[in-house]
C-alpha positions as a printed NumPy array, in Angstrom:
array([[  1.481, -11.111,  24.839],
       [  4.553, -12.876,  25.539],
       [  5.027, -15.508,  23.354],
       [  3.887, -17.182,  20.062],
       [  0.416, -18.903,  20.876],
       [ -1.41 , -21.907,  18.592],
       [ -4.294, -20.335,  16.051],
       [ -7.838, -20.219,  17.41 ],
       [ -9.561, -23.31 ,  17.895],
       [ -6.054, -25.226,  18.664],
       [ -3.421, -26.454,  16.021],
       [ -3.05 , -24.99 ,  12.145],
       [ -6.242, -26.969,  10.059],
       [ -3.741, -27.936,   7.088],
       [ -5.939, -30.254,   4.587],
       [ -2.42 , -31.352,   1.988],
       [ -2.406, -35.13 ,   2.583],
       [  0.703, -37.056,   3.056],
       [  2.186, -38.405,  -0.207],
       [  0.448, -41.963,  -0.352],
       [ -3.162, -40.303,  -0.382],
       [ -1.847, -37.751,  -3.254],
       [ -0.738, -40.294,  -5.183],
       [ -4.187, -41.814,  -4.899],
       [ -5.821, -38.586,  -5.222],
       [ -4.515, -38.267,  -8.161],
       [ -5.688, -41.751,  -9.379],
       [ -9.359, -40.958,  -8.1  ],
       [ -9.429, -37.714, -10.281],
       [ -9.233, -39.383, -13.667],
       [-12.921, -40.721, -13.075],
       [-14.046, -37.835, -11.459],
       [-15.627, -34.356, -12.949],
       [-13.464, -31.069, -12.577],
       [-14.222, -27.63 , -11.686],
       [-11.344, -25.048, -13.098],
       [-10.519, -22.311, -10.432],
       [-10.487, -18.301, -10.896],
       [ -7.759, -16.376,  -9.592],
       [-10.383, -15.756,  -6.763],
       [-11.03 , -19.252,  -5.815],
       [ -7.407, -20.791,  -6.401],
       [ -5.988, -17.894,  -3.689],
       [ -9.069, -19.267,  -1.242],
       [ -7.725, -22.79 ,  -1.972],
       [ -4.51 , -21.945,  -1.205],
       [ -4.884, -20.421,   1.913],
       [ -7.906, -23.297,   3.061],
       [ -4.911, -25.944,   2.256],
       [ -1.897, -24.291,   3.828],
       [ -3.708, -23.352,   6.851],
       [ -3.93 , -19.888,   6.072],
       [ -7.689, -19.838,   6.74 ],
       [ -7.465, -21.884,  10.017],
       [ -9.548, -23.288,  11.347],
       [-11.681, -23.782,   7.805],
       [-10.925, -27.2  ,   6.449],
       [-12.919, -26.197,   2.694],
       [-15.407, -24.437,   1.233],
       [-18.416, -23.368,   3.796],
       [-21.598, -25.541,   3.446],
       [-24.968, -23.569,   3.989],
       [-25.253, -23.644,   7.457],
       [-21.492, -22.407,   8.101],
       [-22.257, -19.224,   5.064],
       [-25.325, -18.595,   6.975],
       [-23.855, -17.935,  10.201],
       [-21.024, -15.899,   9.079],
       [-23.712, -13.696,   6.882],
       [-25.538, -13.206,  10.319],
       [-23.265, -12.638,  13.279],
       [-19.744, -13.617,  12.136],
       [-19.739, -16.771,  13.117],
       [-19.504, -20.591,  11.904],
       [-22.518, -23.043,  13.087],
       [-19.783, -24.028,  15.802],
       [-19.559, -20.375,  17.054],
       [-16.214, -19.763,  16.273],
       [-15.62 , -16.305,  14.827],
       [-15.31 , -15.883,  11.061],
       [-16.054, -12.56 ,   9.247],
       [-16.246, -13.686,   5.167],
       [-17.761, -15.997,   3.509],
       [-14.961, -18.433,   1.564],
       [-17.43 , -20.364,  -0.81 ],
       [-16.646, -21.913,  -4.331],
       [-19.415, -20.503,  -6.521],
       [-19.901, -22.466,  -9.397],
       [-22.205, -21.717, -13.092],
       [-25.22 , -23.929, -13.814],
       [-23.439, -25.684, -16.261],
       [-21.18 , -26.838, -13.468],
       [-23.746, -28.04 , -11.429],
       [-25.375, -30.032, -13.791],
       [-21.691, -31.658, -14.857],
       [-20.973, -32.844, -11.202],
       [-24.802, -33.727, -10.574],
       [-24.676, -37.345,  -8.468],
       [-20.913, -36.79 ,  -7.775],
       [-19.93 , -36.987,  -4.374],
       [-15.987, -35.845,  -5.03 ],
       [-15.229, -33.463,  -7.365],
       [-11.082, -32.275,  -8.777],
       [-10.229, -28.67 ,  -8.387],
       [ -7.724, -27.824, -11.379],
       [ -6.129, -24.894, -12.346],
       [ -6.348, -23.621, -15.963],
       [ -3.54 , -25.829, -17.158],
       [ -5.537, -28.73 , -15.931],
       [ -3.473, -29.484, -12.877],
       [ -4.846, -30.988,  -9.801],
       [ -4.858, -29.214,  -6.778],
       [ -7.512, -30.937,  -4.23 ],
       [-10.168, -33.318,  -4.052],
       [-13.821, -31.593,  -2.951],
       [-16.048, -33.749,  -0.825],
       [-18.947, -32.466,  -1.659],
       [-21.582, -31.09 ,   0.919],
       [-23.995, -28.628,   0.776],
       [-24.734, -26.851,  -2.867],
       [-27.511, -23.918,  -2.69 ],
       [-28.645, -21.055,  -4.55 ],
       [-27.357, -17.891,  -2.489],
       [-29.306, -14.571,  -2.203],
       [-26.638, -12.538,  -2.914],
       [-28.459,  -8.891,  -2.761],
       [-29.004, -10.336,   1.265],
       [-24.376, -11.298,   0.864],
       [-23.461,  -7.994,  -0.254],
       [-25.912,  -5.813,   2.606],
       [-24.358,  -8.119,   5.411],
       [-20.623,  -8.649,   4.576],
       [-20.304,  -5.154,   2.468],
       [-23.501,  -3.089,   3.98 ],
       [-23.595,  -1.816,   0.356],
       [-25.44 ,  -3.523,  -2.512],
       [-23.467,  -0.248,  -4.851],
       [-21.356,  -1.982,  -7.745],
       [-19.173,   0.781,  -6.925],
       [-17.422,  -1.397,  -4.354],
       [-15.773,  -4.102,  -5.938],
       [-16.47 ,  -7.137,  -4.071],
       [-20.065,  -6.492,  -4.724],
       [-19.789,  -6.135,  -8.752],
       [-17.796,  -9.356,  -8.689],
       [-20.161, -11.08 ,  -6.143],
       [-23.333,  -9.793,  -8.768],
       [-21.538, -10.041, -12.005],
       [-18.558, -12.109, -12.294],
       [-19.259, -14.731,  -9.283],
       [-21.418, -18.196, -10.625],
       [-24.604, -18.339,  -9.661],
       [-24.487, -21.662,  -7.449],
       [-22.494, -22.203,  -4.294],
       [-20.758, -25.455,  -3.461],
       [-19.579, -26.425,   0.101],
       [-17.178, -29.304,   1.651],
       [-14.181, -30.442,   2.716],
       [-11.068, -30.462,   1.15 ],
       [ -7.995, -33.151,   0.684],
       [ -5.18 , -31.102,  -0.789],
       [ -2.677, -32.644,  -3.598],
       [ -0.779, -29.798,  -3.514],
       [ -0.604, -25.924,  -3.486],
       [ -1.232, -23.799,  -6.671],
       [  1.991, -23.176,  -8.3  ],
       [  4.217, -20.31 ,  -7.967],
       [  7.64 , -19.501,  -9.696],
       [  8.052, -15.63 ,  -8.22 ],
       [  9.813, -15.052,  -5.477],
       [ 10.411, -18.806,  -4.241],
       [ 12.025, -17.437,  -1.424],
       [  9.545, -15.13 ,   0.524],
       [  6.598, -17.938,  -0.29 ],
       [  5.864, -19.349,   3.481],
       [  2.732, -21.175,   4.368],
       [  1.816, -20.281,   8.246],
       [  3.639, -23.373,   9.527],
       [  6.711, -22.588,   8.006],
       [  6.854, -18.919,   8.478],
       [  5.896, -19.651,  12.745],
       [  8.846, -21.961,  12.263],
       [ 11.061, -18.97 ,  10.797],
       [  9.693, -16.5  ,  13.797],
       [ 10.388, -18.944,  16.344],
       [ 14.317, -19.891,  15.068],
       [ 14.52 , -16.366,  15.43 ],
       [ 13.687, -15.771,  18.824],
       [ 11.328, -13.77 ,  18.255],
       [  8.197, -13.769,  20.625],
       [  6.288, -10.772,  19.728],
       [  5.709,  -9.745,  15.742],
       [  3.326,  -7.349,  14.341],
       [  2.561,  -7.486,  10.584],
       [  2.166,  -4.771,   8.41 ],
       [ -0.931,  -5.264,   5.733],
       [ -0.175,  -3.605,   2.508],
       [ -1.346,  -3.778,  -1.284],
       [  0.773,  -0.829,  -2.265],
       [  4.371,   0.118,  -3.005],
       [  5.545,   1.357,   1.053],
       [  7.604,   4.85 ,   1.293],
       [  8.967,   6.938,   4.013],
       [  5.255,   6.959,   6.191],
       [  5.036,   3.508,   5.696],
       [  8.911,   3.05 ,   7.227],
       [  8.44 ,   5.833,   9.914],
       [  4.857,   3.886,  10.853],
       [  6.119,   0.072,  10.621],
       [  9.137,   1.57 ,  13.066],
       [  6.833,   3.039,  15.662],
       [  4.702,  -0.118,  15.58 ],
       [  7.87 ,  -2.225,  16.166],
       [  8.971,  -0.172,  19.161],
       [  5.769,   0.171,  20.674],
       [  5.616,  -3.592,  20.9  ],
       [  9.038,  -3.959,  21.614],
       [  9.151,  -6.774,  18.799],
       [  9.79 ,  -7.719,  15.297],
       [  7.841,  -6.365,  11.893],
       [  6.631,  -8.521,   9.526],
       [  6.207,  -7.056,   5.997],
       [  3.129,  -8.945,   5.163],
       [  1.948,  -7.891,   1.56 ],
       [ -0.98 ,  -9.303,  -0.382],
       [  0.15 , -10.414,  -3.47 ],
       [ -3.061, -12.116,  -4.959],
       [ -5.912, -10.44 ,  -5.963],
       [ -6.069,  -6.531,  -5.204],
       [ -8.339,  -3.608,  -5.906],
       [ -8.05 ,  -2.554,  -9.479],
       [ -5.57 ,  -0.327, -10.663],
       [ -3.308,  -1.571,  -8.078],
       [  0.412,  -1.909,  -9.055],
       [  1.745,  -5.314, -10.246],
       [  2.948,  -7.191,  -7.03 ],
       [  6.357,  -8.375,  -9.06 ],
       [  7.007,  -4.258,  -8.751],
       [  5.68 ,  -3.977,  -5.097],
       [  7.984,  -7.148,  -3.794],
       [ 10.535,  -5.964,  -5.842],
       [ 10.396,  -2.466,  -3.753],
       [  9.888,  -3.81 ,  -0.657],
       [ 13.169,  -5.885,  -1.049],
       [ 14.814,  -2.28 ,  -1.565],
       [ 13.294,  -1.174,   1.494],
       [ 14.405,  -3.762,   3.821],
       [ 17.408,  -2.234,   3.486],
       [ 16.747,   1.048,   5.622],
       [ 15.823,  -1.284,   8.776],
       [ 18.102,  -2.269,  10.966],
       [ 19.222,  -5.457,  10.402],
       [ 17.018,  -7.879,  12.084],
       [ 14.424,  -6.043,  12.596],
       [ 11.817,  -6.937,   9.693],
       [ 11.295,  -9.664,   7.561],
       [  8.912,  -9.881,   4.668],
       [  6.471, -12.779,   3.775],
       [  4.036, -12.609,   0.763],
       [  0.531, -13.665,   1.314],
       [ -1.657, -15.297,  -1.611],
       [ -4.597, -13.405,  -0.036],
       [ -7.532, -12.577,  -2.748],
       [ -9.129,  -9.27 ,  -1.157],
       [-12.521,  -8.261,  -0.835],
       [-12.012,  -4.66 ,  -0.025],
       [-14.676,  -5.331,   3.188],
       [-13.737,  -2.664,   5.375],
       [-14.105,  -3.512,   9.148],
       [-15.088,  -7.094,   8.035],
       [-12.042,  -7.446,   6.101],
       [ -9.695,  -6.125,   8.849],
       [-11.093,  -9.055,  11.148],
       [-10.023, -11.466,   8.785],
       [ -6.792, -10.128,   8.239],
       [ -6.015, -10.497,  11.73 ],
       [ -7.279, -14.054,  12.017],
       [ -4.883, -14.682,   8.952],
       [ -1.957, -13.3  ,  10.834],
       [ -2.756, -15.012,  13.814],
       [ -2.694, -17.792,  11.718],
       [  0.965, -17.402,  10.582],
       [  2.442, -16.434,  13.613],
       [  1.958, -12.948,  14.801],
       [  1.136, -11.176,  17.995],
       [  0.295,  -8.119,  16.77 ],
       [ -1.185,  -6.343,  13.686],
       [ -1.385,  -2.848,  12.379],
       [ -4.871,  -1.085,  11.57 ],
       [ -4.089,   1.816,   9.903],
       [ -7.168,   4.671,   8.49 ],
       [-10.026,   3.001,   6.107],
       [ -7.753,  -0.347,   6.495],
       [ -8.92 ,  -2.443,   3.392],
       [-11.304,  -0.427,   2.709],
       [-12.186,   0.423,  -1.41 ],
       [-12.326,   3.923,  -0.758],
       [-15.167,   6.424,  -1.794],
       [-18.24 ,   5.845,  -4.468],
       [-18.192,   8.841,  -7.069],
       [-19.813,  11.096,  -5.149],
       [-17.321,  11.23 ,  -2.501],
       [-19.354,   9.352,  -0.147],
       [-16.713,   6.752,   2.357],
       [-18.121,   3.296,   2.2  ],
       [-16.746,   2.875,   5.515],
       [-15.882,   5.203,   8.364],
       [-12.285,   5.906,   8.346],
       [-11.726,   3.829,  11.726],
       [-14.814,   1.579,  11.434],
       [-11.967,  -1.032,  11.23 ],
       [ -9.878,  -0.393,  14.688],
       [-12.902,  -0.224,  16.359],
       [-14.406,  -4.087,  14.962],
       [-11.051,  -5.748,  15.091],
       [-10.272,  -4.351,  18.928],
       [-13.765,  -5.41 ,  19.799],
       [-12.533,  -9.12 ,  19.082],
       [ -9.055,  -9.213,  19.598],
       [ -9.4  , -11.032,  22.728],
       [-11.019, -13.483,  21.218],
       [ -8.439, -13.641,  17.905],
       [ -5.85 , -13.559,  20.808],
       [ -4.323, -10.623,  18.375],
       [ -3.434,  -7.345,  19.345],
       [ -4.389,  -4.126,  17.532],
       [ -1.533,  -1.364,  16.843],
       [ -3.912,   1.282,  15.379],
       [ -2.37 ,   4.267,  13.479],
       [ -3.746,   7.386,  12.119],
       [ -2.547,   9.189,   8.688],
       [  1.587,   9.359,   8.363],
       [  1.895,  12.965,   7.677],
       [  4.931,  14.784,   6.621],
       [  6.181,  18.238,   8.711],
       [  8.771,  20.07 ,   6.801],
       [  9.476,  22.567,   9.073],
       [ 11.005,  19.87 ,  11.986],
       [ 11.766,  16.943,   9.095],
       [  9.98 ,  14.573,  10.866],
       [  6.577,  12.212,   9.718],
       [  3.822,  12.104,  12.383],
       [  0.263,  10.727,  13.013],
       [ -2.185,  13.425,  11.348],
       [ -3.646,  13.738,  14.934],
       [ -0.395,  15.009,  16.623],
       [ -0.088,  17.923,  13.754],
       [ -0.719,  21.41 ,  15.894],
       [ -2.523,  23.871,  14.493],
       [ -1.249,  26.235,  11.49 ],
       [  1.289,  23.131,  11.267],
       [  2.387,  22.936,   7.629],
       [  2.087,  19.37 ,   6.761],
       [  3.183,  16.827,   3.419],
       [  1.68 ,  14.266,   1.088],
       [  1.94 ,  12.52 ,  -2.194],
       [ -1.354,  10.394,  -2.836],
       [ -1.03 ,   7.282,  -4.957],
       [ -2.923,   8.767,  -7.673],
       [ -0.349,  12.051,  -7.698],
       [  2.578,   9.892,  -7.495],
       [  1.436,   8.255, -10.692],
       [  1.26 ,  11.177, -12.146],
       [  4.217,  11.826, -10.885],
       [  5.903,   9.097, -12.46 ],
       [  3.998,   9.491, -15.733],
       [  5.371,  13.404, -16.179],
       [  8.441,  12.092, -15.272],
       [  8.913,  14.815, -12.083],
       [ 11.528,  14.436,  -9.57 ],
       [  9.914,  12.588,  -6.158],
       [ 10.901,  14.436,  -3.026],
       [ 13.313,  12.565,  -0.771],
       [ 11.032,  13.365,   1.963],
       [  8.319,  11.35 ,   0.03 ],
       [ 10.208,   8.155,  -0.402],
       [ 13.567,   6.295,  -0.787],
       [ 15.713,   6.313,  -4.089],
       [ 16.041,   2.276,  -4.423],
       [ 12.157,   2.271,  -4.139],
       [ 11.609,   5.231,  -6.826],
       [ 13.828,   3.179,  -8.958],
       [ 11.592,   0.112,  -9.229],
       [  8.559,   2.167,  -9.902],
       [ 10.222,   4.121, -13.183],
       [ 11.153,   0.504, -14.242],
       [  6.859,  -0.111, -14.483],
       [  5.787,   3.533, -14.791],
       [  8.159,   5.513, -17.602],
       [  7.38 ,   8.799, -18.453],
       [  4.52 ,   9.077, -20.931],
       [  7.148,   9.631, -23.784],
       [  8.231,   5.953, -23.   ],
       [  4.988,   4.253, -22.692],
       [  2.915,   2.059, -25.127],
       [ -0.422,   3.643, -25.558],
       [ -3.724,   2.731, -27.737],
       [ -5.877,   5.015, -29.684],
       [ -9.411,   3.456, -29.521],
       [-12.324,   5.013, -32.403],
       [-15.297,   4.264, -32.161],
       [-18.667,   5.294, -34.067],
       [-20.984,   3.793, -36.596],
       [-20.306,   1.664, -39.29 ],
       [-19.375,   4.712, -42.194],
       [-18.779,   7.278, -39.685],
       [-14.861,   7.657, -40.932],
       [-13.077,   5.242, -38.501],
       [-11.293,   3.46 , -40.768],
       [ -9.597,   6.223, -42.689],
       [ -8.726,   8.17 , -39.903],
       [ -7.082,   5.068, -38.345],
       [ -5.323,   4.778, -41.798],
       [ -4.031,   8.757, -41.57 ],
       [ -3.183,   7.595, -38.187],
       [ -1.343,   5.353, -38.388],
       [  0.516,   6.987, -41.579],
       [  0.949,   9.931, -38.978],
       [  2.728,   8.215, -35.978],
       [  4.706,   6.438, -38.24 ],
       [  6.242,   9.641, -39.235],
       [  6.781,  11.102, -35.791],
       [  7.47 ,   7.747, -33.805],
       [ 10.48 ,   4.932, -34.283],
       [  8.403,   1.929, -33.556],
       [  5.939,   0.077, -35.318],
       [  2.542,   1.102, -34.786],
       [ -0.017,  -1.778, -35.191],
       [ -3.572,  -0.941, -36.709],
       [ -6.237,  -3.653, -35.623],
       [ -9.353,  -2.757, -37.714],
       [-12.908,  -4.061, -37.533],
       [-13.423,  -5.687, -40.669],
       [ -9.71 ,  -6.851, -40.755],
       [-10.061,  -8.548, -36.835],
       [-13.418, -10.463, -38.188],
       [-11.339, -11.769, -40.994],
       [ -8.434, -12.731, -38.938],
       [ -9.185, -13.039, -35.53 ],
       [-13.387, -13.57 , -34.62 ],
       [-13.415, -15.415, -37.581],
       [-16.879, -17.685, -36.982],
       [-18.223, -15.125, -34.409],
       [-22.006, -13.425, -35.95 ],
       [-23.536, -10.562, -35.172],
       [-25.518, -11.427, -31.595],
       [-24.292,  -8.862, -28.646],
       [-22.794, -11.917, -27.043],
       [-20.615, -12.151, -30.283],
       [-19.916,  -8.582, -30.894],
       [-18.847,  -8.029, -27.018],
       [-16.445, -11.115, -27.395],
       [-15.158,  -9.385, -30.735],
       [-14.818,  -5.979, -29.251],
       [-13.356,  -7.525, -26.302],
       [-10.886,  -9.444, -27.977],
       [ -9.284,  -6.163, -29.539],
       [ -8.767,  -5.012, -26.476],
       [ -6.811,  -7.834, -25.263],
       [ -4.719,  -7.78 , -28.149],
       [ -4.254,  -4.412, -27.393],
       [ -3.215,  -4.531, -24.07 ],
       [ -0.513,  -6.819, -24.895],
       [  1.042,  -4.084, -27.198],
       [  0.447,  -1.326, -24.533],
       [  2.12 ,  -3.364, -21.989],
       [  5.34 ,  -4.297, -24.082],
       [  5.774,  -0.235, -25.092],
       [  4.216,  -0.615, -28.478],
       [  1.529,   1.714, -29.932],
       [ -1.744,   0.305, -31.51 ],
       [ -4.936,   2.002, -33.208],
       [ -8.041,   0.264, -33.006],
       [-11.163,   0.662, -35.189],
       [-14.719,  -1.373, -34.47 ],
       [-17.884,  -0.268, -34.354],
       [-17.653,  -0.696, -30.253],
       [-21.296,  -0.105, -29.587],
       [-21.794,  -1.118, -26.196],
       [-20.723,   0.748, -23.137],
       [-19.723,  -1.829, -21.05 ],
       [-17.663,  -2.781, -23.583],
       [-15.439,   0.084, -24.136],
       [-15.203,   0.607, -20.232],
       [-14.204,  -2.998, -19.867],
       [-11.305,  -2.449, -22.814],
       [-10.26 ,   1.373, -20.805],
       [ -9.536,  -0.399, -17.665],
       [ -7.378,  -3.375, -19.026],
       [ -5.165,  -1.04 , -21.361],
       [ -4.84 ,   1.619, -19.077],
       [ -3.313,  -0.93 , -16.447],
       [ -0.876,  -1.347, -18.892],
       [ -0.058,   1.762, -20.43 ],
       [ -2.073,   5.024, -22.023],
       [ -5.926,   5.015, -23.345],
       [ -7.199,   7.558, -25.526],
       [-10.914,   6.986, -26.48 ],
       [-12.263,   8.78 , -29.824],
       [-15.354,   9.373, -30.433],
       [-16.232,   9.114, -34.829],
       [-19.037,  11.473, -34.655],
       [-21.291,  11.634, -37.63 ],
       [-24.483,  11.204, -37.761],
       [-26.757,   8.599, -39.004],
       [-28.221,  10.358, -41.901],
       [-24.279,  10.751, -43.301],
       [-23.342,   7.227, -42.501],
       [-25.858,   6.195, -44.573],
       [-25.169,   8.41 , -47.354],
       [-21.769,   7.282, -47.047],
       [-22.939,   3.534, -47.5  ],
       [-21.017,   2.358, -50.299],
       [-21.154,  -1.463, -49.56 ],
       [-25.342,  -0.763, -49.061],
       [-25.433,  -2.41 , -45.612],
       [-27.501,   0.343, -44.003],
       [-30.369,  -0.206, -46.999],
       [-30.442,  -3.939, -46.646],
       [-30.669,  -3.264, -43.074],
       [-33.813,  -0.964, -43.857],
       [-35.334,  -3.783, -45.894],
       [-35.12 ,  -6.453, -42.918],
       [-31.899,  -8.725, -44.806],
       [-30.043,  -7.685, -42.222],
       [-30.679,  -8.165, -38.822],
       [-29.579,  -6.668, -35.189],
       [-27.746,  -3.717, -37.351],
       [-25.794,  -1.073, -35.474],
       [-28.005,   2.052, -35.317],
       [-30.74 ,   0.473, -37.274],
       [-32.615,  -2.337, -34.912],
       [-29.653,  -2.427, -32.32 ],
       [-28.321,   0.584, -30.393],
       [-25.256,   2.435, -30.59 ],
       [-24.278,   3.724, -27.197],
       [-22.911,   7.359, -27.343],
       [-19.731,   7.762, -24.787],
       [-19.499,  10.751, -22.981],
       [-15.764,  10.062, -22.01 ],
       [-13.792,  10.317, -24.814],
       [-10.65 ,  12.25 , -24.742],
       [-11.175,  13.214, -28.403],
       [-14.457,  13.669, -30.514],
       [-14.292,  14.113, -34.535],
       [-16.938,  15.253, -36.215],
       [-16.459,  13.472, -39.568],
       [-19.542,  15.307, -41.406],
       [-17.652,  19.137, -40.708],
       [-14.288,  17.734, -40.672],
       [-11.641,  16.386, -42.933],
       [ -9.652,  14.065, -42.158],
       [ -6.788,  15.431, -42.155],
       [ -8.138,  17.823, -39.443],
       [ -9.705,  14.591, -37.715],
       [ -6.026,  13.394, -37.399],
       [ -4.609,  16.26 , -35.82 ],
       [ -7.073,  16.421, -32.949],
       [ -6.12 ,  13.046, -32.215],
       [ -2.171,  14.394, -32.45 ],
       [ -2.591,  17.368, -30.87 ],
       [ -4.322,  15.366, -27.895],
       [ -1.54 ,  12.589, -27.691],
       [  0.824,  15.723, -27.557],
       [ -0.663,  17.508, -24.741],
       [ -1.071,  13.948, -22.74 ],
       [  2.516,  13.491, -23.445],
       [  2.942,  10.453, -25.399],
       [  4.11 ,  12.218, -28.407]])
């Protein structure tokens, strides 16, 4: 491919008007209803207004969703492998009822586009998830958002942009397609091949982006996704901040980097399509297809959701068509015995060979071990420490759960005494009773309320965890969901340690001193916690305290004795 060539279907399909229509736009949109965008939905805007999404000028109407479900393909026959829709609640849908323009906002009320509305349906999603995901498993992560999180209602139509969402990060490696063609062309460059990545890149990553820039005889383009990831990801303000460190083992000239508002579905072969369609979009010639490329990995039995080069295979099938070209590559492996990385395929037999997962370089980081300079590069290992300290330096939460009188509360108290003794910070206690009081005041006693309440502590304490601080937190916690819900947004941010107040009914309501369990008994009390609503027993927790053979002092140091051995203490 010798030179830069227009996106698919002829010029970029930008949808920002010129500055006349915004400011009338903008006039329209007092009168008119608003729909408030998810992260999800305000990267797809972004991408539909820049261009990104060429040739898709807004959200797909019926026909358009349909076609891509079934073959890959708009009503027009031009290829497209995801569905971009704007699902919307029932509220929403009876709020814009008779409304044929509707302002997109973002959460501080800001107008980004006008939607001209078209098509609005009910989707069968269990028929979405088969097609796009060929999984209906909440395991994969596209499909729990499409069931769970995603509104119930679709809404299609065309789009006139006021402006793009907002960013203050990075200013400076923020291009939309036309501008970042515009940078590729003042460079003389004719042939590029991007480099997809949600994760921090190391010495594979280098030795693989090098080969691929040879092999085309071109330049690289370091083409991360900084909007919505797979969960568990690292922070993208780390990632960029790495990359940056790693430009500097290229020579000069050689790469640039570009970040890409991109929400990810995790889709596999599907996804990979898209990708390349994206990068067609903003300029390149080429793109990289590395093993399982965006794919979410295995369910928990082991079992791939998507063969390991189901992707190469779908994306060189069209690349014709994308007028892309596919650099496939297998596994970077490392061979100490020549000091050299090399495709996992190339590796003889008896060969000894290298890695560092990202799950073991966590750990890694976390045990504060020395990372191999065959692994990675010391500028890069330096931004990582900066977001994962040893476990000595982190913030980490102690969450107890158990029945109301099972002992939470005074072994959060002897705690919190505890740490206090062996720590020099503060160490916040966020109680049951004392949250109610303070901070769910006016929430009852429905599951809707006590899932807000629950989940409310655990945003509170993430926001310790992540600035270092330690925090002990004691409700009831009955549900499940819940708890797993609170695990995964304070272990993003720092350590979890579940424990389990074991005791059992019988003692809690011995222990009953405010009488809550008898008026419970005698029907005054409705939807009680182990009376005529469930308690959920977890089988996860790191610690379990059995509150009827234990003291509490001996409660305590299970919990200390199990922050020791994790090393936070």
């Amino acid at each position: 491919m010798a030179a830069l060539i227009e996106p698919h279907g002829g010029s970029l399909a930008e949808s920002l008007v010129d500055q006349e229509r915004r400011e009338i736009l903008k006039s329209i949109s007092v009168n008119l209803p608003s729909i408030v965008l998810s992260d999800r939905q305000l990267c797809d805007l972004e991408l539909l207004l820049s261009g990104g999404f060429s040739p898709l000028r807004g959200f797909l109407n019926q026909e358009d969703y349909e076609g891509v479900l079934r073959d890959m393909r708009l009503s027009c026959g031009t290829l497209w492998p995801i569905p971009i829709t704007l699902d919307i609640t029932e509220e929403d849908v009876k709020r814009i009822k008779g409304h044929r323009r509707i302002a997109l906002r973002d959460v501080t009320g800001l107008l980004l586009a006008i939607l001209h509305v078209g098509d609005l349906w009910k989707p069968d999603k269990q028929l979405e998830a088969r097609e796009v995901f060929k999984t209906v498993s909440e395991e994969h992560p596209a499909v729990e958002y499409l069931f769970n999180r995603a509104g119930m209602y679709y809404l299609g139509g065309n789009l006139e942009g006021v402006q793009l969402p907002p960013h203050y990060d990075f200013p400076n490696l923020r291009h939309t397609p036309r501008q970042l063609r515009e940078i590729i062309r003042s460079q003389g460059s004719s042939r590029v091949v991007a480099f997809q990545t949600r994760n921090p890149m190391h010495r594979a990553h280098k030795e693989l982006t090098d080969r691929a820039s040879q092999e085309i005889g071109g330049k690289l383009l370091i083409h991360p996704v900084v909007g919505m990831t797979k969960s568990g990801d690292i922070d993208h303000y780390t990632r960029v901040r790495s990359y940056k460190k790693l430009l500097n083992y290229y020579p000069e000239g050689q790469a640039l980097i570009s970040l890409l508002p991109l929400a990810m579905r995790m889709g596999g072969p599907r996804e990979a399509l898209w990708h390349a369609i994206i990068r067609k979009n903003y300029g390149c010639t080429h793109l990289i297809i590395g093993r399982d490329h965006a794919g979410p990995g295995t369910m928990k039995d082991g079992t791939p959701f998507y063969g390991p080069y189901d992707a190469q295979d779908l994306v060189r099938d069209y690349a014709k068509e994308v007028e892309i070209d596919l650099v496939p590559f297998r596994l970077m492996v490392y061979a100490p015995e020549s000091d050299v990385y090399k495709p996992i395929d190339e590796v003889v037999e008896g060969e000894e060979t290298l890695n560092i997962s990202g799950t073991q370089l966590r750990g890694m980081l976390s045990n504060g071990e020395e990372i191999p300079e065959w692994f990675s590069y010391k500028g890069v290992i330096e931004e990582l420490r900066k977001t994962y300290p040893p476990r000595g330096l982190q913030g980490f939460a102690v969450f107890l759960t158990g029945l109301s009188g099972s002992g939470k509360s005074t072994i959060a108290n002897a705690l919190q005494a505890r740490l206090l003794e062996l720590l020099s910070c503060p160490v916040t206690l966020l109680d049951g009773d004392v949250v109610r009081t303070n901070l769910s005041k006016g929430l009852g006693f429905s599951r809707e309320d006590r899932s807000t309440n629950v989940q409310r502590i655990g945003y509170v304490a993430s926001e310790i965890v992540r600035h270092r601080g330690v925090v002990i937190c004691a409700p009831i916690a009955p549900y499940e969901e819940d708890r797993a819900i609170n695990r995964r947004r304070i272990e993003r941010e720092g350590g979890y340690i579940q424990v389990f107040v074991n005791a059992s009914l019988e003692v809690c309501e011995r222990r009953d001193v405010k009488g809550l369990y008898a008026k419970a008994r005698a029907g005054i009390i409705k939807g009680f916690t182990g009376i005529d609503d469930p308690y959920e027993v977890p089988d996860n927790s790191e610690v379990v305290c059995r509150t009827d053979e234990e003291t509490v002092e001996e409660s305590t140091q299970l919990i200390v004795k199990k922050l020791r051995v994790l090393g936070f203490l």
